[in-house]
N, CA, C and O of each residue as an XYZ file, in Angstrom:
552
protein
N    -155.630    250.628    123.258
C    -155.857    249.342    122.616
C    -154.571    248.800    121.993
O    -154.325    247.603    122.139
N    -153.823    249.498    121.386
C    -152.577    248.610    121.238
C    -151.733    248.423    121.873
O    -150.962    247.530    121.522
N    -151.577    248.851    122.585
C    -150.809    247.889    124.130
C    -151.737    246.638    124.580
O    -151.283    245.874    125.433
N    -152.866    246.434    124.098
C    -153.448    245.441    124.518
C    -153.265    244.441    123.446
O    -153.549    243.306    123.828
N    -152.882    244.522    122.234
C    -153.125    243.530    121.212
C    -151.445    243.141    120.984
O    -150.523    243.757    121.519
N    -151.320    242.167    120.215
C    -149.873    241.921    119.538
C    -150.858    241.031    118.105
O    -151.950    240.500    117.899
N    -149.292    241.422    117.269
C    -149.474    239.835    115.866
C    -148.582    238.743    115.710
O    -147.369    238.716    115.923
N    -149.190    238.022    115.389
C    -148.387    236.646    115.658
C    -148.838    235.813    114.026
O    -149.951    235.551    113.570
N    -147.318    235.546    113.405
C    -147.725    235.037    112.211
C    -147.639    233.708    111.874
O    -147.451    233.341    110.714
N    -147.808    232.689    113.148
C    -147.599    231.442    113.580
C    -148.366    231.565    114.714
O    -148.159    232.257    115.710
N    -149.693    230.480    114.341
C    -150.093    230.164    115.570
C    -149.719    228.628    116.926
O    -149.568    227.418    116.759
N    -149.704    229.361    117.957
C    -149.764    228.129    118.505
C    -150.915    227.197    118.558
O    -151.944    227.350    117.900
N    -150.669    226.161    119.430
C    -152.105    225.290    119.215
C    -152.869    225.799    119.832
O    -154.027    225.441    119.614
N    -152.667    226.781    120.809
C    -154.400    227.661    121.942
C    -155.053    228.117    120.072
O    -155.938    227.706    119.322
N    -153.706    229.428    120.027
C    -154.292    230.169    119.144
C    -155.292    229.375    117.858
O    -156.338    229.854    117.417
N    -154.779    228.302    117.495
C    -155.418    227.305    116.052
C    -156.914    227.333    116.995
O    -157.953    227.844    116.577
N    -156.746    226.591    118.500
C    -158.049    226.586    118.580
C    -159.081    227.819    118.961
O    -160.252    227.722    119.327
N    -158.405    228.829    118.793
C    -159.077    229.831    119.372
C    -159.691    230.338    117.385
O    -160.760    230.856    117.062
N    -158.790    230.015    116.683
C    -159.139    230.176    114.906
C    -160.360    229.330    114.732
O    -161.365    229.720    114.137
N    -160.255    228.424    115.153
C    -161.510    227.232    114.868
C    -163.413    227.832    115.618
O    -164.586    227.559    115.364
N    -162.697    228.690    116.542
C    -164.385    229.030    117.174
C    -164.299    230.052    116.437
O    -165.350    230.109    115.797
N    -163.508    231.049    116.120
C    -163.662    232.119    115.519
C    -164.459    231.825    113.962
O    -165.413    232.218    113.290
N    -163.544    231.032    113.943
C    -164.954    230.323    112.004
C    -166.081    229.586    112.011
O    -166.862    229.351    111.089
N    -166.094    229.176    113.360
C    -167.338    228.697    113.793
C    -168.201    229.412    114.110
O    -169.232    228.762    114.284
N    -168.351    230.647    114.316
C    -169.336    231.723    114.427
C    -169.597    232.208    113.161
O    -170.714    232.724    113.129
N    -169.066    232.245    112.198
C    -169.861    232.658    110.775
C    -170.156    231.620    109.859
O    -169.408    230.650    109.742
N    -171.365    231.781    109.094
C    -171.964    231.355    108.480
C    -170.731    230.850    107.168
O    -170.974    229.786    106.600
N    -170.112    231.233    106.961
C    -168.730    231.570    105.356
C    -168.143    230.470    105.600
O    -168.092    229.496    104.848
N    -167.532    230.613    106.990
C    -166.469    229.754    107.513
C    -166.847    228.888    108.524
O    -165.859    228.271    108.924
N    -167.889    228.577    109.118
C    -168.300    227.407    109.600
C    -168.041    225.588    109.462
O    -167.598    224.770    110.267
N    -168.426    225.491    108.398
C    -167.615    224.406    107.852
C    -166.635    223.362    107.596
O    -166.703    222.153    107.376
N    -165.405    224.491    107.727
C    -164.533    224.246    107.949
C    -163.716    223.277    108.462
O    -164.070    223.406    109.634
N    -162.879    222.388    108.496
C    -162.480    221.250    109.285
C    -161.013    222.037    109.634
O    -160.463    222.953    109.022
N    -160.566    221.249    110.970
C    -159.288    221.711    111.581
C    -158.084    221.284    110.742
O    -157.059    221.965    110.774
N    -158.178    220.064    109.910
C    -157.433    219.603    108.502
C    -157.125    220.619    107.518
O    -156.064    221.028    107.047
N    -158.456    220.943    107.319
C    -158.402    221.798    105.623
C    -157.911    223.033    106.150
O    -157.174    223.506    105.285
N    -157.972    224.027    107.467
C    -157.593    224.835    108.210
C    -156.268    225.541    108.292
O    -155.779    226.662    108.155
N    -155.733    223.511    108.775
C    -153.793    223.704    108.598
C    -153.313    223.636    107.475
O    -152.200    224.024    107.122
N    -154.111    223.148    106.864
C    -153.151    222.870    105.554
C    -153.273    224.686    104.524
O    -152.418    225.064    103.724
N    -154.134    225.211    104.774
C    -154.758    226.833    104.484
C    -153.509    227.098    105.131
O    -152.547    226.930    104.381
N    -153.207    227.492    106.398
C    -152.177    228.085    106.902
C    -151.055    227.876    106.828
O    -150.238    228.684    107.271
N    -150.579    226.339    106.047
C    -149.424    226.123    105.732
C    -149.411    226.850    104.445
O    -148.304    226.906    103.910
N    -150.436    227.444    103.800
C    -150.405    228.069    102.356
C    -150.655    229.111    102.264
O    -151.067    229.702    101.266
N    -150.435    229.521    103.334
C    -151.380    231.205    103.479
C    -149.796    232.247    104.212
O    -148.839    231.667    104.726
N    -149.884    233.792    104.076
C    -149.115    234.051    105.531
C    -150.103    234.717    105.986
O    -150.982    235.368    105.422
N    -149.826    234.444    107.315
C    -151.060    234.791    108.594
C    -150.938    235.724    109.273
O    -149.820    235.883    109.763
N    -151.693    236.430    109.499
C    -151.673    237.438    110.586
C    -152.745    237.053    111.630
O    -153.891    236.968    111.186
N    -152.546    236.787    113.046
C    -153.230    236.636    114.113
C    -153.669    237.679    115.202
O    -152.828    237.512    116.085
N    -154.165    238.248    115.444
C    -154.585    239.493    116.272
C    -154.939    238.950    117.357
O    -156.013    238.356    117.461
N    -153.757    239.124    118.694
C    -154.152    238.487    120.266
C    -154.094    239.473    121.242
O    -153.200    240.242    121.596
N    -155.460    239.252    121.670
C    -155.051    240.001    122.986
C    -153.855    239.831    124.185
O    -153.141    238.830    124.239
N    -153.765    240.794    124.990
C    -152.446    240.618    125.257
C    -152.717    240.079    126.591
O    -151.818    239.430    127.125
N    -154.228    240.316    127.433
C    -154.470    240.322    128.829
C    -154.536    238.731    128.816
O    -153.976    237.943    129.578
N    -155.612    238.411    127.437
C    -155.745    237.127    128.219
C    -155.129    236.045    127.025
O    -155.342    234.848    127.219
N    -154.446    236.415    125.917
C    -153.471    235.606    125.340
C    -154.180    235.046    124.165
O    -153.662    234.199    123.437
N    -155.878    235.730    123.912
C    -156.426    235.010    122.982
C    -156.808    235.149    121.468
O    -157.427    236.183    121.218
N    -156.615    234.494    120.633
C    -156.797    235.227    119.118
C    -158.281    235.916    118.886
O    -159.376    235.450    118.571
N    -157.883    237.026    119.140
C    -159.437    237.895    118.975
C    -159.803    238.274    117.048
O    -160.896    238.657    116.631
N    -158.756    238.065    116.320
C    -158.556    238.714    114.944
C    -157.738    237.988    113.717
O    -156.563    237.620    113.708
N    -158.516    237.918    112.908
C    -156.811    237.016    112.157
C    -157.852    236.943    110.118
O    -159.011    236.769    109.739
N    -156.481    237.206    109.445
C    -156.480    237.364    108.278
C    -155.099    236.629    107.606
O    -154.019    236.450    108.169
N    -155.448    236.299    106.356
C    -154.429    235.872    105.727
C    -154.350    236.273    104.046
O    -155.151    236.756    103.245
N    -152.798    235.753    103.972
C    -152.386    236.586    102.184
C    -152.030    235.357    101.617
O    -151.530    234.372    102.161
N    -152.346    235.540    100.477
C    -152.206    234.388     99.361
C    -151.030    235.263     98.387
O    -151.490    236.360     98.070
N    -149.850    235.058     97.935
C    -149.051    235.869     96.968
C    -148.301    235.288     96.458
O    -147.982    234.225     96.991
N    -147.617    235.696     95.133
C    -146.698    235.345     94.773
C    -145.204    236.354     94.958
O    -144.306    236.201     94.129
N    -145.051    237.301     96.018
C    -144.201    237.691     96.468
C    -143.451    238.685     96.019
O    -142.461    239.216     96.523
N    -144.376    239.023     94.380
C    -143.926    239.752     93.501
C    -144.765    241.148     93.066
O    -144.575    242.363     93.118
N    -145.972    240.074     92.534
C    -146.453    241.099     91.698
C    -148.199    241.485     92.668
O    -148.892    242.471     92.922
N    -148.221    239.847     92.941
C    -150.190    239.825     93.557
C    -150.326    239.407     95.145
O    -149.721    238.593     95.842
N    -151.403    240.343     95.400
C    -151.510    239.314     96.763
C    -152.883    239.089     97.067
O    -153.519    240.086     96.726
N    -153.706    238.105     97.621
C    -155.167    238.613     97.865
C    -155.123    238.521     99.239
O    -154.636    237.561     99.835
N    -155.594    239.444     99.739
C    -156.259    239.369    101.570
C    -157.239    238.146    101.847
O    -157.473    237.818    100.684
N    -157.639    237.657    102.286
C    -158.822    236.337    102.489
C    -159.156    236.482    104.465
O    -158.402    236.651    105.423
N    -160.560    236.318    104.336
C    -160.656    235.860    105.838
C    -160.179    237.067    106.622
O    -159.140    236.939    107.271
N    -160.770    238.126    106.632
C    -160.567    239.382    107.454
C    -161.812    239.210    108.403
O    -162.964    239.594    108.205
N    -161.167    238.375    109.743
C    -162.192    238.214    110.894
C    -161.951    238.565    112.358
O    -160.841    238.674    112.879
N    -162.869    238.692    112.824
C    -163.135    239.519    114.367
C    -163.771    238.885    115.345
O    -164.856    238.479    114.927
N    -163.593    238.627    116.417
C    -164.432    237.873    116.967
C    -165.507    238.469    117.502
O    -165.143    239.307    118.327
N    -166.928    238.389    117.370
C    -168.561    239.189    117.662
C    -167.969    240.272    118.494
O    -167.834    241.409    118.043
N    -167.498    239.835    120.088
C    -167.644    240.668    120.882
C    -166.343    241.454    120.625
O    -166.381    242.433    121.370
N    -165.538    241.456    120.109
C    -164.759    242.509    120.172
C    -164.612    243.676    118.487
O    -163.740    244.484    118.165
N    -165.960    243.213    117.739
C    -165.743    243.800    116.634
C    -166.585    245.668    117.428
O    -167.302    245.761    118.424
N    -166.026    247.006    116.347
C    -166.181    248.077    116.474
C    -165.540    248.675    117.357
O    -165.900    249.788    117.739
N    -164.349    247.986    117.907
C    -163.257    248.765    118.963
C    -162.428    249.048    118.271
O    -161.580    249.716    118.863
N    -162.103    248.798    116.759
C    -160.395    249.123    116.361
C    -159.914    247.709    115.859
O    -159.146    247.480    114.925
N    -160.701    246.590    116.905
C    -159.656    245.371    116.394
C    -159.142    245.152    114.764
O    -157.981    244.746    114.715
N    -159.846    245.362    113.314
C    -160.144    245.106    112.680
C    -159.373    245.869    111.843
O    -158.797    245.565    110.798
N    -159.474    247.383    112.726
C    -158.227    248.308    112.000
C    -156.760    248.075    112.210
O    -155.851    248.231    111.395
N    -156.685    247.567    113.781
C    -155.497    247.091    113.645
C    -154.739    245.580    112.924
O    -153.531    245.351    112.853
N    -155.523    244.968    112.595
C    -155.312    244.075    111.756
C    -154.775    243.970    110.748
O    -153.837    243.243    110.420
N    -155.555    244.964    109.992
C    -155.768    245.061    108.868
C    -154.356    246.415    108.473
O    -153.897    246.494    107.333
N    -153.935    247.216    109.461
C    -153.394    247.760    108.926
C    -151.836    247.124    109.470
O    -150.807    247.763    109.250
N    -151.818    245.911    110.136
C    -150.273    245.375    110.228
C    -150.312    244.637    108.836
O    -149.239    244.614    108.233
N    -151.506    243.968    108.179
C    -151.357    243.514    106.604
C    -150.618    244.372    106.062
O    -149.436    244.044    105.956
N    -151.013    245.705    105.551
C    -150.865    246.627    104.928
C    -149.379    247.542    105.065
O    -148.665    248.182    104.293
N    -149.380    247.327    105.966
C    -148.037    248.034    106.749
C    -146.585    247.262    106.632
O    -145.455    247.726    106.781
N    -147.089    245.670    106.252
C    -145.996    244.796    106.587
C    -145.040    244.379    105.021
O    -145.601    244.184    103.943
N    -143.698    244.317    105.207
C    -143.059    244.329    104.027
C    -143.366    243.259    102.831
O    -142.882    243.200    101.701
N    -144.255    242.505    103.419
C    -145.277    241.311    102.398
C    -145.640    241.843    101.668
O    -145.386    241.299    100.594
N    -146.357    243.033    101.528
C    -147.488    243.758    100.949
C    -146.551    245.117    100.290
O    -146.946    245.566     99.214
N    -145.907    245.451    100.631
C    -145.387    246.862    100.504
C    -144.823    247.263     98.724
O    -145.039    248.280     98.064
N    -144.163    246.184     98.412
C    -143.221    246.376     97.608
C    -144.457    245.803     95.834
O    -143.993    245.763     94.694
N    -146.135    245.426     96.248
C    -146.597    244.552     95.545
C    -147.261    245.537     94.793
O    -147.758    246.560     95.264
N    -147.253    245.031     93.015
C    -148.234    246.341     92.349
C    -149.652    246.018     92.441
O    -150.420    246.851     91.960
N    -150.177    244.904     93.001
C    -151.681    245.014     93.331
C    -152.075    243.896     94.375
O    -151.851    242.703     94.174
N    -152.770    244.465     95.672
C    -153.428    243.899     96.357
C    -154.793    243.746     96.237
O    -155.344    244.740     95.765
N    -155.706    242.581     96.583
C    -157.027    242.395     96.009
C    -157.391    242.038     97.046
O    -156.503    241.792     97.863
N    -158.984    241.832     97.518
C    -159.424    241.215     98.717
C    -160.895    241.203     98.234
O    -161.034    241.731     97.131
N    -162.009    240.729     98.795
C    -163.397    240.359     98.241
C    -164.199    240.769    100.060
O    -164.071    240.367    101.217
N    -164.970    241.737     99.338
C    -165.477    241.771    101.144
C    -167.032    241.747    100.655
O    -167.285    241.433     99.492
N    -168.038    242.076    101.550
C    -169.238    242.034    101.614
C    -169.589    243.631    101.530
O    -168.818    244.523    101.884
N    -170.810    243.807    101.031
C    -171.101    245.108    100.370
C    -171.007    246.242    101.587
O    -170.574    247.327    101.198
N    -171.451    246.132    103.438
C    -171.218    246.713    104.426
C    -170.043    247.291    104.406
O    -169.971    248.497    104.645
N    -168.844    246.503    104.101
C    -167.518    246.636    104.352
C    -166.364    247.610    103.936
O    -165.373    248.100    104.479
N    -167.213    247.670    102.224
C    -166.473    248.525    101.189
C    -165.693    250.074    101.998
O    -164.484    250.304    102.011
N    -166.600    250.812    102.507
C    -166.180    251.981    103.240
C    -164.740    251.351    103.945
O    -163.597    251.422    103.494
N    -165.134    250.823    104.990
C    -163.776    250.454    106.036
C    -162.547    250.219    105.157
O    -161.557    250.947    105.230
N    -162.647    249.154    104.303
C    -161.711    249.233    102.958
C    -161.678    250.297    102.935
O    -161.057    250.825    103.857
N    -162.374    251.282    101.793
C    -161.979    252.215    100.961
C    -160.817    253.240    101.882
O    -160.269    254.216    101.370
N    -160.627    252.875    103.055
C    -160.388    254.383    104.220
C    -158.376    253.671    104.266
O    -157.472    254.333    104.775
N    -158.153    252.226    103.593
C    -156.985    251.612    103.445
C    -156.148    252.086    101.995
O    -154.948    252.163    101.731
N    -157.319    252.345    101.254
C    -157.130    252.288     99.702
C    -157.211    251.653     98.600
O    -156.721    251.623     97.472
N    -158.296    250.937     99.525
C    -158.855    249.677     98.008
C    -159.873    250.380     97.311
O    -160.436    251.402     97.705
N    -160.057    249.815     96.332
C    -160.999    250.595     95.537
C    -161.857    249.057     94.410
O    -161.641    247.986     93.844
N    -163.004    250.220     94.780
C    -164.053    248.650     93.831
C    -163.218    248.193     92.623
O    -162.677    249.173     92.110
N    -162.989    247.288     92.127
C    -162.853    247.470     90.389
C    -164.139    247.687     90.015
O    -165.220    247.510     90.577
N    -163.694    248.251     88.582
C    -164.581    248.496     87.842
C    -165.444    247.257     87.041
O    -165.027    246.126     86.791
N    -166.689    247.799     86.744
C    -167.237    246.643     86.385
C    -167.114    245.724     85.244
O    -167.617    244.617     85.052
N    -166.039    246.707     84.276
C    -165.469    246.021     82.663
C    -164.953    245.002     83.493
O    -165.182    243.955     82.888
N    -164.432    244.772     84.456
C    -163.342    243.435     84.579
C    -164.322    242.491     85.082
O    -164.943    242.625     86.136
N    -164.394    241.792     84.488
C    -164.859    240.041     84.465
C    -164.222    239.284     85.398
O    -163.230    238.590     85.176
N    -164.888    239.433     86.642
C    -164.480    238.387     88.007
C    -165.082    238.039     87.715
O    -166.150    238.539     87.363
N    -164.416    235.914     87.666
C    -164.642    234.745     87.367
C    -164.071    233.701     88.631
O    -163.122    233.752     89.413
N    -165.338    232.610     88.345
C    -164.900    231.422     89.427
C    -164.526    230.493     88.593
O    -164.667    230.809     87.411
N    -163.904    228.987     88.887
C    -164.463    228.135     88.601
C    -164.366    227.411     89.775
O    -163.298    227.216     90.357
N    -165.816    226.864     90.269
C    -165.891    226.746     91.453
C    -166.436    225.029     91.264
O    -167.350    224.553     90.590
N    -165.378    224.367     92.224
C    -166.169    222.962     92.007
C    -166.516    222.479     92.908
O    -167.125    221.411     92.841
């Protein structure tokens, strides 16, 4: 499988549209407009997960940081048919692996309660429940 994949931290326009069906299959990211999308990726750094046979974004996550101290993961996605092969690990561990992340005293990410394990096997760990995660959501 990794001879079959590459990352790409700039998408081209296939790849944007191959991002757009990919958020169009979940319920989270459905929504979404191809506007609010680019302008995310002009604010984000990206990681794209493509297959190599047929050139298409099967995977893609992005980091929000200040380059220093924080970073959050966001949008750790797979496309249906290729999730439980690895794609997800390899993704996830070019985040992790890459000098973005390396040098930072805390990475954060928000997953769904299924997920926690696959995390935990990277080295995230729940916080604890004293800490007061807050929105303000408008």
């Amino acid at each position: 499988m990794m001879n079959r994949t590459y990352i790409v931290n700039q998408l081209s326009e296939r790849h944007f549209q191959d991002l757009m069906n990919l958020y169009n299959e979940r319920s989270w990211t459905k929504t979404r407009t191809s506007d609010e999308v680019r302008k995310m990726i002009d604010n984000s750094y990206i990681f794209g997960l493509c297959d190599s046979e047929s050139d298409q974004l099967v995977g893609f996550t992005r980091v929000v940081t200040d380059y220093v101290f924080r970073a959050t993961i966001y949008d750790v996605i797979v496309l249906e048919q290729f999730q439980g092969q690895g794609f997800g690990r390899l993704l996830l561990e070019a985040v992790v692996n890459s000098t973005l992340i390396k040098g930072l005293e805390r990475v954060d990410l928000f997953c769904a309660d299924q997920n926690v394990l696959f995390y935990e096997k990277w080295g995230f760990q729940k916080v604890p429940v004293t800490t007061n995660y807050m929105s303000l959501i408008k």
